[in-house]
N, C-alpha and C positions, 0 to 999 in steps of 0.2 A: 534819347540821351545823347544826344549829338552835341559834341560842343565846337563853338566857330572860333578861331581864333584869330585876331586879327594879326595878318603879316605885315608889321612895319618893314616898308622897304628904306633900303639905306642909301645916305647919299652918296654921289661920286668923290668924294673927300673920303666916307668913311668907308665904304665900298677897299677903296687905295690902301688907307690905315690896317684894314683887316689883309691887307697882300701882303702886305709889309710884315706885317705880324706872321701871317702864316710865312711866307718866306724865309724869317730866322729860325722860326721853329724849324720849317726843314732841313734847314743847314744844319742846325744843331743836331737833328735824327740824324742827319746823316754822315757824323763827321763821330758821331757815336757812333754807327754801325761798322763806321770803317775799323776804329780802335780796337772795337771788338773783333770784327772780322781779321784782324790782323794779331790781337788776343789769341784769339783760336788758331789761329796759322801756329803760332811759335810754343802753343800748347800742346799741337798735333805732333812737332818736329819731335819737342821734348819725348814723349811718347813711342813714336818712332824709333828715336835713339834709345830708349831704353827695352825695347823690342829687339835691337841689333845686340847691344848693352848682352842679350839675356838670348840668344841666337838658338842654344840647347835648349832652350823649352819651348819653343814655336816652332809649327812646320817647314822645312826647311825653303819653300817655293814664298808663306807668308813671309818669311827674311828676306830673302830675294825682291820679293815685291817694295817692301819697304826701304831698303836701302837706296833700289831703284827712286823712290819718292822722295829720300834725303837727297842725293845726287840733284834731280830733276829740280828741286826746290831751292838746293843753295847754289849751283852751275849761273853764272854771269854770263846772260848770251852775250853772241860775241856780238859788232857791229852788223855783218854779214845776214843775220838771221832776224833783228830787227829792220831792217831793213827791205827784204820778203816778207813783210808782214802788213 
């Protein structure tokens, strides 16, 4: 029960067509993942803030941590520190 299948191979034209094609596709994956990757950034903050927002009912050191994470996340390095990088 073997079956052979014959592999049409493709030309240098269409070979090209198919890069081109997957080429936008990856752009477009990936200009999605960024949105989202940045979706979730400002979903996390939201979060965050309302952890601080709520400081009495979480451990005092999980507060600590987080607000550290708000700080760290909206802090503008300065020139000095992009620059050592």
């Amino acid at each position: 029960m073997e079956e052979t299948k014959e592999v049409k191979k493709l030309s240098y034209e269409e070979l090209e067509k198919v890069a081109h094609e997957l080429d936008a596709q990856c752009q477009k994956f990936y200009m999605e993942l960024q949105n989202a990757n940045m979706t979730n950034a400002f979903k996390r903050l939201d979060y965050l803030f309302k952890v601080v927002e709520n400081a009495d009912k979480f451990p005092q050191e999980f507060v600590k941590h987080c607000i550290e994470e708000v700080v760290n996340s909206m802090e503008v390095p300065t020139e000095e520190a992009t620059n050592e990088e």
